[in-house]
DSSP file (Angstrom, degrees, kcal/mol; ACC not computed):
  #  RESIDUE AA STRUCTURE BP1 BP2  ACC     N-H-->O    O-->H-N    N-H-->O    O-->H-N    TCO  KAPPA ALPHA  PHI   PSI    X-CA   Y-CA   Z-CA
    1    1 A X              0   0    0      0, 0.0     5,-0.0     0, 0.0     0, 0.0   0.000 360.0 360.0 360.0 130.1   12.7   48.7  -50.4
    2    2 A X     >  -     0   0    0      1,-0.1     4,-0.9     3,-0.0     5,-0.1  -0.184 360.0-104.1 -50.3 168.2   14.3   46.2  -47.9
    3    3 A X  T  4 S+     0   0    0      2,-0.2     4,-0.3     3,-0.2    -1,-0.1   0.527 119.7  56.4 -62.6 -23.7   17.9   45.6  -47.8
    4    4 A X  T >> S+     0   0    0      2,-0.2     3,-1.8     1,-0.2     4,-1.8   0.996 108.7  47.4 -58.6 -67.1   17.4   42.2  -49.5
    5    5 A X  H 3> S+     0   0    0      1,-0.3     4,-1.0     2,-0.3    -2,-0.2   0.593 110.6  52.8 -73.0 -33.5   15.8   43.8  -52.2
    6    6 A X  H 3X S+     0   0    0     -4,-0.9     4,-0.6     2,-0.2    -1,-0.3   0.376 108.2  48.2 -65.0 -15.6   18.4   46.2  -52.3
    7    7 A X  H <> S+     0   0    0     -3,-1.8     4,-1.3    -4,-0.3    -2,-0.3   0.773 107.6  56.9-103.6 -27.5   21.0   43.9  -52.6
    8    8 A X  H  X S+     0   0    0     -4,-1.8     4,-2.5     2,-0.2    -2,-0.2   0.768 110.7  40.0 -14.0 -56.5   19.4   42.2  -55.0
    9    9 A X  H  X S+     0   0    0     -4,-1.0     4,-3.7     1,-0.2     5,-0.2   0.998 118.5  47.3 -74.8 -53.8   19.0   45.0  -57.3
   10   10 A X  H  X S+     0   0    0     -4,-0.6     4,-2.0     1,-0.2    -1,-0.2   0.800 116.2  44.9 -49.4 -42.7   22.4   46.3  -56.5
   11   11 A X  H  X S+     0   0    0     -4,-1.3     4,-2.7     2,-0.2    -1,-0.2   0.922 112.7  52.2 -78.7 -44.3   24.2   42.4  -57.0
   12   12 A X  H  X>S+     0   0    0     -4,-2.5     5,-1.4     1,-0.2     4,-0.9   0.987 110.5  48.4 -74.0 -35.9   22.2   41.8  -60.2
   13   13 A X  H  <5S+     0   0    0     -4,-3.7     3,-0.4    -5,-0.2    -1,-0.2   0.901 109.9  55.2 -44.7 -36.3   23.6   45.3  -61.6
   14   14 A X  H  <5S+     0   0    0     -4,-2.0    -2,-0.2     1,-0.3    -1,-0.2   0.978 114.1  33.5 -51.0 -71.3   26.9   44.3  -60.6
   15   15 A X  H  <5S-     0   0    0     -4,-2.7    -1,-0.3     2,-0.1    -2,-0.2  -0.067 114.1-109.2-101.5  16.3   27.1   41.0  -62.5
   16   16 A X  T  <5 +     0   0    0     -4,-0.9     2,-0.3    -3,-0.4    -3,-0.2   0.930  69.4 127.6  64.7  74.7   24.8   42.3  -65.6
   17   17 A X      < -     0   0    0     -5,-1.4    -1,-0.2    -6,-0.1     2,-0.1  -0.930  58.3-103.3-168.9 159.5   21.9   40.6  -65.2
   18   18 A X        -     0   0    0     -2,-0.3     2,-0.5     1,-0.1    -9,-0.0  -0.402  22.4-141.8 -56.1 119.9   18.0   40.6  -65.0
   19   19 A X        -     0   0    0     -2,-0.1     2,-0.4   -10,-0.0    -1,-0.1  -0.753  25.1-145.6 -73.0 152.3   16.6   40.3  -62.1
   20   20 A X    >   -     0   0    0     -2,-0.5     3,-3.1     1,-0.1     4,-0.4  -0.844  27.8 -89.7-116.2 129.2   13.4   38.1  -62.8
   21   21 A X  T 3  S+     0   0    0     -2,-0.4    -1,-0.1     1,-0.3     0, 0.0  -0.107 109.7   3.0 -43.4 129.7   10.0   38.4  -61.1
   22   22 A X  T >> S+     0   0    0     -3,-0.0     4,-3.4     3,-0.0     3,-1.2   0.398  96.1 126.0  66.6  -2.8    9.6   36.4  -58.1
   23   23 A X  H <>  +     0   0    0     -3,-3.1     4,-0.8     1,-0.3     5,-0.2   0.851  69.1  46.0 -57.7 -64.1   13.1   35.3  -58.6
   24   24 A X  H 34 S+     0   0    0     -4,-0.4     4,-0.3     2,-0.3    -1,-0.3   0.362 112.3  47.8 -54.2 -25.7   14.3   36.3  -55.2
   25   25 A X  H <>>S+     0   0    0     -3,-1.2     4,-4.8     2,-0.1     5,-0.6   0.681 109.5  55.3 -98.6 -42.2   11.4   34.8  -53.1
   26   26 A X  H  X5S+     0   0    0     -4,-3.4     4,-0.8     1,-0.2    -2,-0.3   0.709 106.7  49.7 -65.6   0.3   11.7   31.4  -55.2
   27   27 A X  H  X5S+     0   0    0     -4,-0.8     4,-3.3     2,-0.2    -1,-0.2   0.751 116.1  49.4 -72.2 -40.0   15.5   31.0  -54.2
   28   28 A X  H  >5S+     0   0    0     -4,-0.3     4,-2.5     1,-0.3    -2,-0.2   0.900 110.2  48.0 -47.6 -56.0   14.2   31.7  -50.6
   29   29 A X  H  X5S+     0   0    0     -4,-4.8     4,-2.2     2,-0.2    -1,-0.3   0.913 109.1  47.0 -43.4 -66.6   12.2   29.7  -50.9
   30   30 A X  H >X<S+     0   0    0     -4,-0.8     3,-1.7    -5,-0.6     4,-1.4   0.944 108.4  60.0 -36.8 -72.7   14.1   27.0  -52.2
   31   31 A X  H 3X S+     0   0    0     -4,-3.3     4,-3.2     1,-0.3     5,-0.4   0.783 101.6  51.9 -16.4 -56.8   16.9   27.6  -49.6
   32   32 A X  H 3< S+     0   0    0     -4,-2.5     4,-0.4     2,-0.2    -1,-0.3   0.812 105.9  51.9 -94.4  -5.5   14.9   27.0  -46.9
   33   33 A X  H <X S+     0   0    0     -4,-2.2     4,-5.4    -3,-1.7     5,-0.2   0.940 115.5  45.9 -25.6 -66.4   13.3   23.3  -48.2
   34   34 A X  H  X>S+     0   0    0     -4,-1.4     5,-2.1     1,-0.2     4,-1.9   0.799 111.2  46.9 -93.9  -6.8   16.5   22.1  -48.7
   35   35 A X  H  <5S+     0   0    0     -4,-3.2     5,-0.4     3,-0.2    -1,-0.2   0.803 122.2  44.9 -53.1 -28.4   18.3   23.5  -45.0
   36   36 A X  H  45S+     0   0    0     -4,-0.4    -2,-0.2    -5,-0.4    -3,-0.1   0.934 126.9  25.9 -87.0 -62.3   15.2   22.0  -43.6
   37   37 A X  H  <5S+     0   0    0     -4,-5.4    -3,-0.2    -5,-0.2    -2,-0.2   0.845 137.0  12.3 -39.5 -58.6   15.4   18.6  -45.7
   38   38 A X  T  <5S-     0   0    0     -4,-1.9     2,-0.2    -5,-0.2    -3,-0.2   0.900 120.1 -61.0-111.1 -74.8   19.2   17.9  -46.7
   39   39 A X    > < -     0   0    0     -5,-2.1     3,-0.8     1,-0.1     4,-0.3  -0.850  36.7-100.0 173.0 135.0   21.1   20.2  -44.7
   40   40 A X  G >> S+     0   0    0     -5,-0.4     3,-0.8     1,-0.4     4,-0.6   0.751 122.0  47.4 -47.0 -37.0   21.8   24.0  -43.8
   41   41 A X  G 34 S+     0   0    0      1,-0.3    -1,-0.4     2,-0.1    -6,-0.1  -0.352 102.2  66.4-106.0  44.0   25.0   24.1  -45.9
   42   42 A X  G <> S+     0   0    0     -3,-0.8     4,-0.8    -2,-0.2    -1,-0.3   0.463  88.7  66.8-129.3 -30.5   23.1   22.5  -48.8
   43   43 A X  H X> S+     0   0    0     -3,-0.8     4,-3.8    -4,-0.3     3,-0.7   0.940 103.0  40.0 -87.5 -48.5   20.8   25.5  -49.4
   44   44 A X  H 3X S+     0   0    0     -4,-0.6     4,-2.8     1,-0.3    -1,-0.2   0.987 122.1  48.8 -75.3 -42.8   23.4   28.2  -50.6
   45   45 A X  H 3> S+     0   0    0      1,-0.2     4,-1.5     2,-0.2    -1,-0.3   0.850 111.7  49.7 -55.5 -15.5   25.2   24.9  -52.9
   46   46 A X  H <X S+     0   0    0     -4,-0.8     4,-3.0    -3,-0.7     5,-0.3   0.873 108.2  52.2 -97.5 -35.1   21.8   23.9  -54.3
   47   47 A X  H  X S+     0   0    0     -4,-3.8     4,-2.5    -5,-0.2     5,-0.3   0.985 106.7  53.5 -71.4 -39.2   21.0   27.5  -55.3
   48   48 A X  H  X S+     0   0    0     -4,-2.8     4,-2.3    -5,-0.2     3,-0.4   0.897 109.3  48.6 -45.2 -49.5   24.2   27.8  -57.2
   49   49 A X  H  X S+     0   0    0     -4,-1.5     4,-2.9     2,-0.3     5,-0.2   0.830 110.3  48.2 -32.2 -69.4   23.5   24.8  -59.1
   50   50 A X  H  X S+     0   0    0     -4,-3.0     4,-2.0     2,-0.2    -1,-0.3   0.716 105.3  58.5 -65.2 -14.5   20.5   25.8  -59.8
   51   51 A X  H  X S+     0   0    0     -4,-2.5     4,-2.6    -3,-0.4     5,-0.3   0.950 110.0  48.4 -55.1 -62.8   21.7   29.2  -60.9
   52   52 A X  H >X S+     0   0    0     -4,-2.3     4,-2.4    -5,-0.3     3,-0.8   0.917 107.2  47.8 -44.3 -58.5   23.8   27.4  -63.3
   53   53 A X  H 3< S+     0   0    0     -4,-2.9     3,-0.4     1,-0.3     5,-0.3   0.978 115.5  54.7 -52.6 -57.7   21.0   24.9  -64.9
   54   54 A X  H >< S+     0   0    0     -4,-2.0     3,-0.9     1,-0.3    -1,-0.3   0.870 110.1  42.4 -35.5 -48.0   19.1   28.7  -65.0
   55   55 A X  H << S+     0   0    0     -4,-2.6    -1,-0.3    -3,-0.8    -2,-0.3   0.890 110.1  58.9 -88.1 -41.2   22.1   30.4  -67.0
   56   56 A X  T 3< S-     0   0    0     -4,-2.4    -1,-0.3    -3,-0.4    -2,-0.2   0.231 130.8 -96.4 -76.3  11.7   22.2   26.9  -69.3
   57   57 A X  S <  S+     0   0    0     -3,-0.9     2,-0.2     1,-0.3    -3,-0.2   0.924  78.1 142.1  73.8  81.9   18.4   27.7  -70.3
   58   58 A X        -     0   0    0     -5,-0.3     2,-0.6    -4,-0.2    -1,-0.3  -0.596  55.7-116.2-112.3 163.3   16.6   25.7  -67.8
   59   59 A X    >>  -     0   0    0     -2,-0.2     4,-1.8     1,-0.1     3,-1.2  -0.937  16.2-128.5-117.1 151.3   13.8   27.5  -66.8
   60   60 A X  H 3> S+     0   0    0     -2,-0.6     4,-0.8     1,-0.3    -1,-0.1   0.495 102.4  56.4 -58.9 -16.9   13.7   28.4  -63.5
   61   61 A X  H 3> S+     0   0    0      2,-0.1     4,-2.3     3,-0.1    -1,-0.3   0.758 113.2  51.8 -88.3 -25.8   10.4   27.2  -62.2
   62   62 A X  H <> S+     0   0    0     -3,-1.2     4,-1.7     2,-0.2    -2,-0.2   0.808 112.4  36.8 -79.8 -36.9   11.6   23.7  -63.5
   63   63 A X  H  X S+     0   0    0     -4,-1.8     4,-1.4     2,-0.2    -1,-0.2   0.769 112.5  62.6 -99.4  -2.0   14.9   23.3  -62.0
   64   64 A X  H  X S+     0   0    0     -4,-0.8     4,-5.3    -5,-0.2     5,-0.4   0.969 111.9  39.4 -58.7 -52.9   13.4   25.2  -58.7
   65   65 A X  H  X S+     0   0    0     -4,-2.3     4,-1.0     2,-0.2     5,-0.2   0.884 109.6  60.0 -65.4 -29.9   10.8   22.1  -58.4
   66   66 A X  H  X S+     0   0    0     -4,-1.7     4,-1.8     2,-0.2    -1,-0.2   0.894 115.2  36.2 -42.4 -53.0   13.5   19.4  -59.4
   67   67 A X  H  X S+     0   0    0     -4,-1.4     4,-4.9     2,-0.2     5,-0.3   0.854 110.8  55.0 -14.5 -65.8   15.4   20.6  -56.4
   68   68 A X  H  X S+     0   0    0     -4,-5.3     4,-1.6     1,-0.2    -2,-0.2   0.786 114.5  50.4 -79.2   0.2   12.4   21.2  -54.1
   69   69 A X  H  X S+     0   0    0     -4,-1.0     4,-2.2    -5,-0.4    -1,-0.2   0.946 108.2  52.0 -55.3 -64.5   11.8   17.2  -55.2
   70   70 A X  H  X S+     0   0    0     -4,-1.8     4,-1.4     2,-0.2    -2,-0.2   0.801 108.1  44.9 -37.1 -64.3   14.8   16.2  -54.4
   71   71 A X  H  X S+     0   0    0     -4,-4.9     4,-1.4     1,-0.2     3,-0.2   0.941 110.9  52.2 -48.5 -56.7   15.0   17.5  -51.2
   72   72 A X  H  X S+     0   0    0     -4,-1.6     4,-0.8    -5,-0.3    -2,-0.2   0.770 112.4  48.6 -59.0 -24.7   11.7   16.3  -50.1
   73   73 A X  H  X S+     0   0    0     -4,-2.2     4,-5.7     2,-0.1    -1,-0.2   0.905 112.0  51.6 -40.5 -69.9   12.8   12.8  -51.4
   74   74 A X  H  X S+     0   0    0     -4,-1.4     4,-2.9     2,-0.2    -2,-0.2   0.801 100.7  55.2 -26.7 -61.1   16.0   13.0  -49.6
   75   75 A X  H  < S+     0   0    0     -4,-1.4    -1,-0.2     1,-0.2    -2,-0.1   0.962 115.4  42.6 -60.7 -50.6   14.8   14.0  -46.1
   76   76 A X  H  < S+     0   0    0     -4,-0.8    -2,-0.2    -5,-0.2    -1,-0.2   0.836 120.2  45.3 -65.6 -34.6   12.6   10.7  -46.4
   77   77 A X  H  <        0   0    0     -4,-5.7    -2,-0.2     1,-0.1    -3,-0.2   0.983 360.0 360.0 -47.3 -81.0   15.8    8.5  -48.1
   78   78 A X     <        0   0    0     -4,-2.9    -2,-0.2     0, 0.0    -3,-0.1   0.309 360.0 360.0 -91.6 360.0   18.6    9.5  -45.8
């Protein structure tokens, strides 16, 4: 195991919760859309956010693409 992946496991024990398959590469993922699109300091806010919508029973593949929309929208707006 990597040290991500080991902080991962370790963080999700911590704070009593599942980790979910693929979970950890789509956040990565995410992250790095919206540093590239929005802004560097956007990535870690946008994942909370979307943590939150996740914990309100959003499903995760849905508010990851609302996001990665968003951003790509964004870059082309602003």
């Amino acid at each position: 195991m990597s040290t991500l992946d080991d902080w991962t496991a370790a963080l999700c024990a911590e704070l009593g919760i599942e980790p979910t398959e693929g979970s950890q590469r789509t956040v990565l993922d995410l992250a790095r859309v919206v540093a590239h699109a929005v802004d560097r300091p956007a990535a870690p806010v946008t994942a909370y956010f979307v943590g939150m919508a996740v914990g309100r029973g959003a499903a995760m593949a849905e508010a990851t693409g609302k996001a990665s929309r968003l951003a790509d929208r964004w870059s082309a707006d602003h």
